[in-house]
N, C-alpha and C positions, 0 to 999 in steps of 0.2 A: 683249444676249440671249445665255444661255448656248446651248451645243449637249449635246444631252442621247442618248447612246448606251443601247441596250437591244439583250440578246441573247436572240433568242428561241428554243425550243427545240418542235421538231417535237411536237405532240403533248402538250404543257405549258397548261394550262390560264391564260388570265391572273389577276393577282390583281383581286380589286376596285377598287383604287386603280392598278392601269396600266387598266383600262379608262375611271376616271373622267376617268384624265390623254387617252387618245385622243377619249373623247366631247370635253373640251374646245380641244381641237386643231381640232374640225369648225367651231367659229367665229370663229375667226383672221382675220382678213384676210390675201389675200396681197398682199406685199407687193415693188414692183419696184425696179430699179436697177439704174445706167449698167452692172454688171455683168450683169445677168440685167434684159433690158427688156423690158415685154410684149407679144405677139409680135401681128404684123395676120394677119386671118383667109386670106393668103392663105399667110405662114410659118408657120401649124398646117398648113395642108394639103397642104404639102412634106416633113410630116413622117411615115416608114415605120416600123412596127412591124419590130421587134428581133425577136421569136418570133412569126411567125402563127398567128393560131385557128388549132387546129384544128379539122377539121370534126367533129359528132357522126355517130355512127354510127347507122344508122336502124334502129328495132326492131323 
């Protein structure tokens, strides 16, 4: 499996064909190994967000 890099730019609309390529992305399987195993539901919940919601502001 190649690795496939794309730059994307703020404000840049996609083309048709990077969209058909992400729609097809959504049914991949993921897939694990001894490098990246997958994880028990109690090491997802060890795991802390990087940037916390923020909260909305109320109108």
């Amino acid at each position: 499996m190649a690795m496939v890099t794309y730059i994307l730019h703020k404000n840049q609309p996609l083309t048709d064909e990077e969209r058909e390529e992400i729609r097809a992305l959504k049914n991949r399987p993921i897939v694990f190994d001894e490098d990246c195993p997958e994880l028990t539901e109690e090491q997802l919940r060890q795991f802390k967000r990087v940037n916390p919601l923020k909260k909305k502001a109320a109108s």
